[in-house]
PyMOL Python script that loads the backbone (N, CA, C, O; Angstrom):
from pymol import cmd

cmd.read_pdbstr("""\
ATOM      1  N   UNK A   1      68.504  76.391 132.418  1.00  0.00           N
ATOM      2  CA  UNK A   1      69.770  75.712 132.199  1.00  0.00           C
ATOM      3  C   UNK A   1      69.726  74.885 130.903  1.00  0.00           C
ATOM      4  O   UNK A   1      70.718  74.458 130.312  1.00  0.00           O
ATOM      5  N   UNK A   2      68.402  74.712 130.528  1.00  0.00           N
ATOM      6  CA  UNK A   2      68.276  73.792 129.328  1.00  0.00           C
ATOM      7  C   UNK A   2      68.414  74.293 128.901  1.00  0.00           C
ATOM      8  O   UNK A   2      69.608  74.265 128.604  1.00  0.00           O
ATOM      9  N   UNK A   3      67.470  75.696 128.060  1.00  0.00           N
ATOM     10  CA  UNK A   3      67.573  76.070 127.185  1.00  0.00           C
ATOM     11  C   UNK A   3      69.311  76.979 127.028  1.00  0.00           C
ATOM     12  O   UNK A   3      69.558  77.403 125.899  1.00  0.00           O
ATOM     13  N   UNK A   4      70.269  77.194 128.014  1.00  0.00           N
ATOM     14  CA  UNK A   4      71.377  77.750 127.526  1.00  0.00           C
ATOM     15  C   UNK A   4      72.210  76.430 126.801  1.00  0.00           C
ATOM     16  O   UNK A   4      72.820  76.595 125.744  1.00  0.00           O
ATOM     17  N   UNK A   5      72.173  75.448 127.319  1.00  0.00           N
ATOM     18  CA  UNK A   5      72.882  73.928 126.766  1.00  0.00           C
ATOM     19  C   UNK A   5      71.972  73.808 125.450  1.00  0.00           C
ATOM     20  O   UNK A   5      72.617  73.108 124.669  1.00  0.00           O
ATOM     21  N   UNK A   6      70.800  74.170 124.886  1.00  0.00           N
ATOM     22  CA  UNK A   6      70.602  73.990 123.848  1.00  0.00           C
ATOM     23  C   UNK A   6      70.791  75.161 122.980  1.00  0.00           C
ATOM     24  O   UNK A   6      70.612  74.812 121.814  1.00  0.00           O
ATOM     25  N   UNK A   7      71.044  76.252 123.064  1.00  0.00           N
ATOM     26  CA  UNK A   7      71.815  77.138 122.412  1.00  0.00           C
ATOM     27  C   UNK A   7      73.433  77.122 122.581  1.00  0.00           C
ATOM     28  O   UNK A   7      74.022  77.998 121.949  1.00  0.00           O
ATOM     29  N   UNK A   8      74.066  76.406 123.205  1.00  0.00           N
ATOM     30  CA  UNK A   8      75.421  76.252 122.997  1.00  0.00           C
ATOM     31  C   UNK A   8      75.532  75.135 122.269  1.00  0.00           C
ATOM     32  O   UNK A   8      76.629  74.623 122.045  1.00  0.00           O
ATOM     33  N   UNK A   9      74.415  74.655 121.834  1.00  0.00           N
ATOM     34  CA  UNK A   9      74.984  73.362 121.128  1.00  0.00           C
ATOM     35  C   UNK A   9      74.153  73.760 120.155  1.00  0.00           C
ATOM     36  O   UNK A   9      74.610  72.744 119.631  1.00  0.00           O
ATOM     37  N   UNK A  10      73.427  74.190 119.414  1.00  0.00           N
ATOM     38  CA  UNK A  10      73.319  74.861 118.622  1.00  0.00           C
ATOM     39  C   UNK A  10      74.002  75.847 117.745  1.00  0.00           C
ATOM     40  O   UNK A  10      74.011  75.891 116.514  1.00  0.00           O
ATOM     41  N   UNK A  11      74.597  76.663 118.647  1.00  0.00           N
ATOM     42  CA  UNK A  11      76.072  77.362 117.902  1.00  0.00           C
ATOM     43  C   UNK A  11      77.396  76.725 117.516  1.00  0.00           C
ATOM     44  O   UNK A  11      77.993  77.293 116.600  1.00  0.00           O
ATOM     45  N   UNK A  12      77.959  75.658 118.043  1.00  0.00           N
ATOM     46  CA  UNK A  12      78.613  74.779 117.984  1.00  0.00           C
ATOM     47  C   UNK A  12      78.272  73.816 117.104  1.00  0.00           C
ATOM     48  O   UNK A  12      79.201  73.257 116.523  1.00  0.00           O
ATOM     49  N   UNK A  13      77.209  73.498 116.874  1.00  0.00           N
ATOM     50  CA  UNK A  13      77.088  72.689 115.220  1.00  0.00           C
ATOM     51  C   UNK A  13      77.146  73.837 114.312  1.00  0.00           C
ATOM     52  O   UNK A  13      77.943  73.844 113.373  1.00  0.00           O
ATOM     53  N   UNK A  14      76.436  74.699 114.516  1.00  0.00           N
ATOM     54  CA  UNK A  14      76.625  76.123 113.420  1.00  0.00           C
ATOM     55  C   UNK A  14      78.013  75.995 113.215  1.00  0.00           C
ATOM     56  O   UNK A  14      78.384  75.134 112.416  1.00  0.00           O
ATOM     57  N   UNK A  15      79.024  76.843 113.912  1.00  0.00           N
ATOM     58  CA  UNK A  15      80.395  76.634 113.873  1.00  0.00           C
ATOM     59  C   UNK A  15      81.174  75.313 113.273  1.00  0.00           C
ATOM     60  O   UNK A  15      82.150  75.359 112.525  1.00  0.00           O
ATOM     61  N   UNK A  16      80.652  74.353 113.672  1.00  0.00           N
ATOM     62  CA  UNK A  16      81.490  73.131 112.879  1.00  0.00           C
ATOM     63  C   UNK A  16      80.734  73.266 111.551  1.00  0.00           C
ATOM     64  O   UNK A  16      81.660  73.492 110.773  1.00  0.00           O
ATOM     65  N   UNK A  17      79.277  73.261 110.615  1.00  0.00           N
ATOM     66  CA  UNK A  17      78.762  72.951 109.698  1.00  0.00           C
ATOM     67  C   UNK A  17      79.135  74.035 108.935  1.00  0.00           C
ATOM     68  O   UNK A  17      79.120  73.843 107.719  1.00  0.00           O
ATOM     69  N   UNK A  18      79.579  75.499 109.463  1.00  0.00           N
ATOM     70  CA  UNK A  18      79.174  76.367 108.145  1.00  0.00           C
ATOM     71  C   UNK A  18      80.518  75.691 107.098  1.00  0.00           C
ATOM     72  O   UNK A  18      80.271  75.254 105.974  1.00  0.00           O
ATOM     73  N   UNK A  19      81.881  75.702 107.667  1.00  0.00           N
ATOM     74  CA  UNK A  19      82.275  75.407 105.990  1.00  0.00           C
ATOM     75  C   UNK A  19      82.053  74.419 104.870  1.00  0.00           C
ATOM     76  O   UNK A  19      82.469  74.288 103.719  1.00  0.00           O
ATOM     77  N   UNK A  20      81.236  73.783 105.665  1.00  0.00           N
ATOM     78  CA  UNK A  20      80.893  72.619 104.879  1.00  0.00           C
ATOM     79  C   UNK A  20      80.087  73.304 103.839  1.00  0.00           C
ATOM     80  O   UNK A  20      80.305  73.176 102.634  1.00  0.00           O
ATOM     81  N   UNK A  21      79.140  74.042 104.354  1.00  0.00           N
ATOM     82  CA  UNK A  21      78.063  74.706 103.659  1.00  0.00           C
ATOM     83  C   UNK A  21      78.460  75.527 102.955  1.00  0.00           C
ATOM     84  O   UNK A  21      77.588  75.916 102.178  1.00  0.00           O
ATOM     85  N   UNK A  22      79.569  76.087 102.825  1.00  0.00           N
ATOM     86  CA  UNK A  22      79.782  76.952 102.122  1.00  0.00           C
ATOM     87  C   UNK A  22      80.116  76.756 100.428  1.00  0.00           C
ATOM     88  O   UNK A  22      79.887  77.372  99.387  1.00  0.00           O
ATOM     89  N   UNK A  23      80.816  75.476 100.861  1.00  0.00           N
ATOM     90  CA  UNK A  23      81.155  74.860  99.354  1.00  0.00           C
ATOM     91  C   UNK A  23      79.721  74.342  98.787  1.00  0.00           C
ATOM     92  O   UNK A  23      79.959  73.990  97.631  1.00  0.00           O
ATOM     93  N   UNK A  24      78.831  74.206  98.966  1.00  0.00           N
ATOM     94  CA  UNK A  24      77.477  73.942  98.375  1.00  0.00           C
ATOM     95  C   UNK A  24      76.668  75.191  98.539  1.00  0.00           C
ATOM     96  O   UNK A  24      75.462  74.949  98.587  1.00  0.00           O
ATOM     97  N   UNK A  25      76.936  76.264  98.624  1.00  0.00           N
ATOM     98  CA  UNK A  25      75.926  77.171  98.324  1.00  0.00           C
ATOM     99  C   UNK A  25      75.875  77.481  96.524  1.00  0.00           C
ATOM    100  O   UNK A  25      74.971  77.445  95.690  1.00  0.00           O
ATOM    101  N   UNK A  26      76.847  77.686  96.491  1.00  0.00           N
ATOM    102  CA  UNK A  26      76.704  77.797  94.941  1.00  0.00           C
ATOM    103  C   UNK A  26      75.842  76.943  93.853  1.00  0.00           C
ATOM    104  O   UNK A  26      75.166  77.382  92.922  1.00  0.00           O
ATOM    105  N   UNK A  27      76.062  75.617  94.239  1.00  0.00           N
ATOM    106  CA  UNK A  27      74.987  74.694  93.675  1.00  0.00           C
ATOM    107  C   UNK A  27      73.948  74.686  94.008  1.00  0.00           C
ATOM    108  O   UNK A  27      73.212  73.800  93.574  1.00  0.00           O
ATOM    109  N   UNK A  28      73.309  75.929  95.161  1.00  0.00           N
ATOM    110  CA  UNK A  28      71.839  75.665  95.627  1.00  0.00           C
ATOM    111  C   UNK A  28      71.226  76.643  95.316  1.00  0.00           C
ATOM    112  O   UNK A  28      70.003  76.756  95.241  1.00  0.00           O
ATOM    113  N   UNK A  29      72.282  77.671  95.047  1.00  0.00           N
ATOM    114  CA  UNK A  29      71.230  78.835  94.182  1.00  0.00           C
ATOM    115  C   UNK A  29      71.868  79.571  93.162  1.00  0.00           C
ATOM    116  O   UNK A  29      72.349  80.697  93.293  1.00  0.00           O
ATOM    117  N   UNK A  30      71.840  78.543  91.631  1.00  0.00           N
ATOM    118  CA  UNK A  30      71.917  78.616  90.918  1.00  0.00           C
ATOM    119  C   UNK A  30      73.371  78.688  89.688  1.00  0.00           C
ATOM    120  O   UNK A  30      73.336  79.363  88.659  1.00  0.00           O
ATOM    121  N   UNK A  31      74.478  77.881  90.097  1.00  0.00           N
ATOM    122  CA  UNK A  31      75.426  77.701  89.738  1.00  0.00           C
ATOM    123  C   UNK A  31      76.783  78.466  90.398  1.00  0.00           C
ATOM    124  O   UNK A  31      76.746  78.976  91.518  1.00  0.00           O
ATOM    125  N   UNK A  32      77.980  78.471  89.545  1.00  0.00           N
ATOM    126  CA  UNK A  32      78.969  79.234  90.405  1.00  0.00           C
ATOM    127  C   UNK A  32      79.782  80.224  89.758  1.00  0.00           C
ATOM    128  O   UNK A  32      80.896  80.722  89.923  1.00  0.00           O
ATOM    129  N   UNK A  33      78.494  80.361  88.691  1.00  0.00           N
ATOM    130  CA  UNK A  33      78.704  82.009  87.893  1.00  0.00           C
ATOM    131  C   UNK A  33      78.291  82.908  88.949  1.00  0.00           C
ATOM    132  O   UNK A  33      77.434  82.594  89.775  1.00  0.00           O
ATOM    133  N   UNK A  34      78.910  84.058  88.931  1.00  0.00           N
ATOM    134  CA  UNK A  34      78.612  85.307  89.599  1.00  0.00           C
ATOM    135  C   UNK A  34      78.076  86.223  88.675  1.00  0.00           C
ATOM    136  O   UNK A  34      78.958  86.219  87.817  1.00  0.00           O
ATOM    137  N   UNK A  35      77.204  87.013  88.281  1.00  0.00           N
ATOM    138  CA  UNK A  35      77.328  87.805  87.196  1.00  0.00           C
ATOM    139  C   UNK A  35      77.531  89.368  86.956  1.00  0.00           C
ATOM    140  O   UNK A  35      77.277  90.120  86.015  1.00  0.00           O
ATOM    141  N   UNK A  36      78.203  89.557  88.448  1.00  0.00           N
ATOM    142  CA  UNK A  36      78.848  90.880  88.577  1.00  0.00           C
ATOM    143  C   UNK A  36      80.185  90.854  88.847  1.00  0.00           C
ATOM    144  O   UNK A  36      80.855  91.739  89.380  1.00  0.00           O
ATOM    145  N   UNK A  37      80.710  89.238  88.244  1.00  0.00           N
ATOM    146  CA  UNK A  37      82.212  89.103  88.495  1.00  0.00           C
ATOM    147  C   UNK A  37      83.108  89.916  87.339  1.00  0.00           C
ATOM    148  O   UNK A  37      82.744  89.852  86.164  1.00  0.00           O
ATOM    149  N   UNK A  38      83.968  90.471  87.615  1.00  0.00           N
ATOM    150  CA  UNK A  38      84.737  91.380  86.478  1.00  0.00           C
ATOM    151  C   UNK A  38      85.257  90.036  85.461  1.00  0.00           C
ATOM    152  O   UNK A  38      85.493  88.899  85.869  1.00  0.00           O
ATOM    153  N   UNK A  39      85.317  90.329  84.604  1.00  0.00           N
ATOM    154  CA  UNK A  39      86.131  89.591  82.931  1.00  0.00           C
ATOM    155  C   UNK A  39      86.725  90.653  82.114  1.00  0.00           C
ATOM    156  O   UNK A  39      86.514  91.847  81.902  1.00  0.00           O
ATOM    157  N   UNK A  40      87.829  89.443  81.613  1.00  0.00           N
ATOM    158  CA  UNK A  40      88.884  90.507  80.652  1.00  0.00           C
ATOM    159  C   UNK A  40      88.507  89.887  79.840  1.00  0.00           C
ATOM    160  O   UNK A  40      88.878  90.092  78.684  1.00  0.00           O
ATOM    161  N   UNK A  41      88.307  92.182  78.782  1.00  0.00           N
ATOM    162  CA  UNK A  41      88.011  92.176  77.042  1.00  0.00           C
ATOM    163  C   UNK A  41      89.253  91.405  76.307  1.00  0.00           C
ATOM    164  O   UNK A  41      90.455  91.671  76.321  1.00  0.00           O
ATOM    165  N   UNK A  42      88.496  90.305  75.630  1.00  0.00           N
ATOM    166  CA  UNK A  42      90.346  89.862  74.919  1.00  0.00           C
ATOM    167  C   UNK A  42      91.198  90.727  73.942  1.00  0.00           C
ATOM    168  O   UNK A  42      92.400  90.494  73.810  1.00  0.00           O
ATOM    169  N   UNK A  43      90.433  91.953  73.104  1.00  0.00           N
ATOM    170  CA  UNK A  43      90.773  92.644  72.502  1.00  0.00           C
ATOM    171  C   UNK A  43      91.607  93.589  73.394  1.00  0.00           C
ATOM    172  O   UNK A  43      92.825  93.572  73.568  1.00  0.00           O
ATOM    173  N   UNK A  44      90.601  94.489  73.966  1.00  0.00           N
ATOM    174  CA  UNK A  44      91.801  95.706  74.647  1.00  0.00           C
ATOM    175  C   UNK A  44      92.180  95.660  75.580  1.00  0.00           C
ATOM    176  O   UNK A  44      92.888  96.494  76.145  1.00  0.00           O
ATOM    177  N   UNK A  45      91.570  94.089  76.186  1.00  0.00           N
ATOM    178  CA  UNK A  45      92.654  94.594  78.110  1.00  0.00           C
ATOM    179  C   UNK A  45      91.718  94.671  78.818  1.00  0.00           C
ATOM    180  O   UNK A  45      91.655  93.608  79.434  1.00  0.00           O
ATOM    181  N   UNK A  46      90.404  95.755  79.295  1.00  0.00           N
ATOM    182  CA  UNK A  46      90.362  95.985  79.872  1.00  0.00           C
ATOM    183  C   UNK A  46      89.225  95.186  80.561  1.00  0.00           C
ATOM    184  O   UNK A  46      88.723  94.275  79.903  1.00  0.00           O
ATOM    185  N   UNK A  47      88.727  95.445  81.910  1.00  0.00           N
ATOM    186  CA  UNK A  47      88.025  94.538  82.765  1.00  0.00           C
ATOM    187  C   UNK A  47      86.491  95.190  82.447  1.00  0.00           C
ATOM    188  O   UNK A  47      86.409  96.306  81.933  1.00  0.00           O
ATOM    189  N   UNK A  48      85.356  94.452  82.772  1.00  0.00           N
ATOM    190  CA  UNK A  48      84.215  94.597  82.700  1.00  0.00           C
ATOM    191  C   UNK A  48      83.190  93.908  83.130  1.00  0.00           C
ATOM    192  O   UNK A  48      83.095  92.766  82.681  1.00  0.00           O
ATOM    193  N   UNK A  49      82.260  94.328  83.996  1.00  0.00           N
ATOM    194  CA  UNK A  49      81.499  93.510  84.732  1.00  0.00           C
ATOM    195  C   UNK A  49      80.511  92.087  83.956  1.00  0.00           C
ATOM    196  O   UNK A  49      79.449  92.432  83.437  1.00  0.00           O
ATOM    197  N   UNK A  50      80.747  91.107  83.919  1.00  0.00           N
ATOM    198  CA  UNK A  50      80.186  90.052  82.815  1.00  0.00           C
ATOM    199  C   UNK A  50      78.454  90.628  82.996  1.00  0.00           C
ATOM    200  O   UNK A  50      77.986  91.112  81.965  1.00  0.00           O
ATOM    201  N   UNK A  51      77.802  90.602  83.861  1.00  0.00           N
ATOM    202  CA  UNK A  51      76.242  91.236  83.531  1.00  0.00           C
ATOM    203  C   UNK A  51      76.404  92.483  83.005  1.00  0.00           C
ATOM    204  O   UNK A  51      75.225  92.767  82.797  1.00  0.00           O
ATOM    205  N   UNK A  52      77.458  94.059  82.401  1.00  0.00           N
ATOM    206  CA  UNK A  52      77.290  94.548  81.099  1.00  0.00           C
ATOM    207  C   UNK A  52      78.220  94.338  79.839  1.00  0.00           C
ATOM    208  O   UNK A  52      78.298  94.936  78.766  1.00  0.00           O
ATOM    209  N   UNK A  53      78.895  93.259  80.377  1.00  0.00           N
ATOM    210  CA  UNK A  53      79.803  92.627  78.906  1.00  0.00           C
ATOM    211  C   UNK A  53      78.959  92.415  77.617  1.00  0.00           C
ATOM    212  O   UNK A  53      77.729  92.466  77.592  1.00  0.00           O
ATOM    213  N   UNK A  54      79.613  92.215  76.749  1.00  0.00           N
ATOM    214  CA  UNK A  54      78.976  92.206  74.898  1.00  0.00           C
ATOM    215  C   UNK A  54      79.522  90.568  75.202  1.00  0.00           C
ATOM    216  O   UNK A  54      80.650  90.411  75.669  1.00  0.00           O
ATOM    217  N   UNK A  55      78.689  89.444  74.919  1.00  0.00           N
ATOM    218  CA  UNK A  55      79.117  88.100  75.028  1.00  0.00           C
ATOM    219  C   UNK A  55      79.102  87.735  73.790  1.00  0.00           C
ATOM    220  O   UNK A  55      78.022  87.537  73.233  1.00  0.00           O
ATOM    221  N   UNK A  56      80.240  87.584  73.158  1.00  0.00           N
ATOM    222  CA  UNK A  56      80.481  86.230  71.826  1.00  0.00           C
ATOM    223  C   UNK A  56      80.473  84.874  72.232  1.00  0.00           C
ATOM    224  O   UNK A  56      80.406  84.594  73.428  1.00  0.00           O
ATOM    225  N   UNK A  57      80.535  84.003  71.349  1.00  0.00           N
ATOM    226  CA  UNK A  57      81.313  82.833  71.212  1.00  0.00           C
ATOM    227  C   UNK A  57      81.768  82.425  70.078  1.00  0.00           C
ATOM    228  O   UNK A  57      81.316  82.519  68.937  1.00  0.00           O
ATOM    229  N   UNK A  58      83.230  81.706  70.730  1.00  0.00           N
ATOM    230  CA  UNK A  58      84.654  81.604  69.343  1.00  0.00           C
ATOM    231  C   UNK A  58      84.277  79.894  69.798  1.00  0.00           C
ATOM    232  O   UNK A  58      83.837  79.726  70.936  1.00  0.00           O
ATOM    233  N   UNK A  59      84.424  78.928  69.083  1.00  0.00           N
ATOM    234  CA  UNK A  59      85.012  77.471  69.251  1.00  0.00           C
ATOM    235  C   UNK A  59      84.594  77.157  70.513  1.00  0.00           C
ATOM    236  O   UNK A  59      85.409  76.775  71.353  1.00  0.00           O
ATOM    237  N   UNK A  60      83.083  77.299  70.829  1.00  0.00           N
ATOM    238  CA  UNK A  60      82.298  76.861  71.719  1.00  0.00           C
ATOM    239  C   UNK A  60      83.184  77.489  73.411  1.00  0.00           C
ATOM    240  O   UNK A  60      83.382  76.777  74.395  1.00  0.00           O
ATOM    241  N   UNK A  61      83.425  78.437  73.321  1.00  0.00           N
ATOM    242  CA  UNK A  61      84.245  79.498  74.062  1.00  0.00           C
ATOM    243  C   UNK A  61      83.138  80.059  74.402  1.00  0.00           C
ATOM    244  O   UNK A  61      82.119  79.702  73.812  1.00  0.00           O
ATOM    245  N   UNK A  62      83.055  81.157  75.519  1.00  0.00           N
ATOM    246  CA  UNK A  62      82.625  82.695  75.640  1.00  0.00           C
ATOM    247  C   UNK A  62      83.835  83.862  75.660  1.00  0.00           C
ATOM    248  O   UNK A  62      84.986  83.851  76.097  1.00  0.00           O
ATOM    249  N   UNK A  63      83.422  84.375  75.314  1.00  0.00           N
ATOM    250  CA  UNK A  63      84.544  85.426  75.239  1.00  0.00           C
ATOM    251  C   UNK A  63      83.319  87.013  75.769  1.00  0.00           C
ATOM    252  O   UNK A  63      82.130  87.239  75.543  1.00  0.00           O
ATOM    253  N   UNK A  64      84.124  87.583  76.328  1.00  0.00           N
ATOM    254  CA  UNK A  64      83.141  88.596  76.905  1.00  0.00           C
ATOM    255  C   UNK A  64      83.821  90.057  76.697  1.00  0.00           C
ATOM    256  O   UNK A  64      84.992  90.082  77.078  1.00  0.00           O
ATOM    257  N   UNK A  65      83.386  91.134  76.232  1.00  0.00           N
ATOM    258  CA  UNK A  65      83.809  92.284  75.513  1.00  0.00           C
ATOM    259  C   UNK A  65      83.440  93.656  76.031  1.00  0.00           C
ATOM    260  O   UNK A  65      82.270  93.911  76.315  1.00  0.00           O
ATOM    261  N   UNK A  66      84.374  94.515  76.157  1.00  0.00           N
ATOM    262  CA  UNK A  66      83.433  95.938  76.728  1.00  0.00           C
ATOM    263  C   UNK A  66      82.595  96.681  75.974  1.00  0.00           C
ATOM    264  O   UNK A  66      81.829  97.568  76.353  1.00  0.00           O
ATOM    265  N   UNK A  67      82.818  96.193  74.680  1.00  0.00           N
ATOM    266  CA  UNK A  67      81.956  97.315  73.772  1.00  0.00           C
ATOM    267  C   UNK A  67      82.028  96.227  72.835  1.00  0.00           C
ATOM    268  O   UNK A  67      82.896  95.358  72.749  1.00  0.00           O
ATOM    269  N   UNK A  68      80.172  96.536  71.602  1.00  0.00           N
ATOM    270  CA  UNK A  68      80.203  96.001  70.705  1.00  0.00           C
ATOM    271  C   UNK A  68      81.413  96.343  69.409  1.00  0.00           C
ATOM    272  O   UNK A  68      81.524  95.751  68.335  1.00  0.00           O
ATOM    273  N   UNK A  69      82.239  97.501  69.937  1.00  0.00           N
ATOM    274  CA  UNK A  69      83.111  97.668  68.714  1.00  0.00           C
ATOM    275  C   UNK A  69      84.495  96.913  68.983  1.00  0.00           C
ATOM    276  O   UNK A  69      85.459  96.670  68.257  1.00  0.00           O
ATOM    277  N   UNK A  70      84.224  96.665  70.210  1.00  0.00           N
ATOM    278  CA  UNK A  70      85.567  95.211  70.762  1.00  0.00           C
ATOM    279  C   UNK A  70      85.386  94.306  69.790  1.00  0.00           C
ATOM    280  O   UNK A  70      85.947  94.311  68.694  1.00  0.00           O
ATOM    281  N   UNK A  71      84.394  93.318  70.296  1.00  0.00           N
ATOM    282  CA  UNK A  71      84.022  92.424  69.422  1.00  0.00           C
ATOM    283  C   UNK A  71      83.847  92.503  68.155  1.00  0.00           C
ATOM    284  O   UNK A  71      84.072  91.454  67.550  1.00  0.00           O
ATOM    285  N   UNK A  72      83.365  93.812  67.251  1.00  0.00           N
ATOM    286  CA  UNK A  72      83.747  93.341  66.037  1.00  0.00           C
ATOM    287  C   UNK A  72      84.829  93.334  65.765  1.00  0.00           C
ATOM    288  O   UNK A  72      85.111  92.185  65.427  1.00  0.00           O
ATOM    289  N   UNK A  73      85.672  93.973  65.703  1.00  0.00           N
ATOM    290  CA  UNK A  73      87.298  94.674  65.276  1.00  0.00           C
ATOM    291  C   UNK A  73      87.873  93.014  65.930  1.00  0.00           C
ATOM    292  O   UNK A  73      88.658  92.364  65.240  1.00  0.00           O
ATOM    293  N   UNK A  74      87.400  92.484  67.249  1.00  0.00           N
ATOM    294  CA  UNK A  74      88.339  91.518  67.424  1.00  0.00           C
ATOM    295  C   UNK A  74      87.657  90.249  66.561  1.00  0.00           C
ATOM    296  O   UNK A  74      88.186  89.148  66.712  1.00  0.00           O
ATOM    297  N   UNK A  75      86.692  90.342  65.809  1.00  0.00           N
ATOM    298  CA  UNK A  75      86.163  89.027  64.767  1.00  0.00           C
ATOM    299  C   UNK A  75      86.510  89.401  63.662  1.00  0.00           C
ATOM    300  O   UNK A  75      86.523  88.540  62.782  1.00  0.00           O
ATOM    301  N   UNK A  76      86.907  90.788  63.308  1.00  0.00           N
ATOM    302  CA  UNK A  76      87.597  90.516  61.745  1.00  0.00           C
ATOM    303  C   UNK A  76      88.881  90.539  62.337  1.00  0.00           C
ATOM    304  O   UNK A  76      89.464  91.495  61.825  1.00  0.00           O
ATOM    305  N   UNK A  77      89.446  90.112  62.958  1.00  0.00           N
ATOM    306  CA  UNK A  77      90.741  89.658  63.299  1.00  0.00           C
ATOM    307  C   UNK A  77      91.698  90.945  63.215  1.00  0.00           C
ATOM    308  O   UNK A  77      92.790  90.568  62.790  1.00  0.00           O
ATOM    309  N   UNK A  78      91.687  92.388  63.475  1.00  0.00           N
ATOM    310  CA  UNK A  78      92.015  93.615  64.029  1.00  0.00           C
ATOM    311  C   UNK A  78      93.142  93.396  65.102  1.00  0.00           C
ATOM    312  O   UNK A  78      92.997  92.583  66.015  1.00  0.00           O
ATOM    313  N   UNK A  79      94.321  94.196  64.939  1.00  0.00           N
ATOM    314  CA  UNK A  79      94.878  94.151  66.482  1.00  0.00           C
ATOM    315  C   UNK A  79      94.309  95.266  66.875  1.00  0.00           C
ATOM    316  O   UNK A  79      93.588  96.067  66.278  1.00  0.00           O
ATOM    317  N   UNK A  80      94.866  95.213  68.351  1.00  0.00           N
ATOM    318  CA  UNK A  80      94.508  96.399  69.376  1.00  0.00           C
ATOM    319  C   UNK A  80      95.069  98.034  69.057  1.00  0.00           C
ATOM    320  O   UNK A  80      94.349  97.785  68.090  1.00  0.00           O
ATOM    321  N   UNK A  81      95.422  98.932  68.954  1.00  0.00           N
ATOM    322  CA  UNK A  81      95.927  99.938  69.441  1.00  0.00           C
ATOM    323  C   UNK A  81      97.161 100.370  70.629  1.00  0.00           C
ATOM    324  O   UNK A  81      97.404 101.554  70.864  1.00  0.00           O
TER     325      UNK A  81
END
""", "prot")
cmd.dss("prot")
cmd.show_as("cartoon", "prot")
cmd.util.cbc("prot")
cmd.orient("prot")
């Protein structure tokens, strides 16, 4: 009988604590970059996973690119197509 009263109260702090926890996971392992989160190329539009993006920086910016020929064409100041 004990041990079921100590697994119901065990799940029941589980249940009340996880959302708490949830908003601090990010700060516990390792920020609240994702690095398979999609980002838009500013040149052509299109989306690309930031761990195989081409990463610049403009004016202490990141700017993140699908191809190194994004990024150049969009640093000599090129429009799109």
């Amino acid at each position: 009988m004990r041990a079921l009263l100590l697994v119901a109260g065990l799940v029941l702090a589980f249940i009340i604590l996880s959302p708490m926890l949830r908003g601090w996971r990010p700060r516990l392992f390792g920020g609240g970059e994702r690095p398979d989160q999609l980002v838009k190329d500013p040149f052509c539009g299109t989306y690309v996973l930031r761990s195989r993006a081409f990463r610049r920086e403009k004016g202490g910016e990141a700017l993140h690119f699908c191809s190194a020929d994004c990024a150049t064409r969009f640093a000599r100041g090129e429009r799109p197509v």
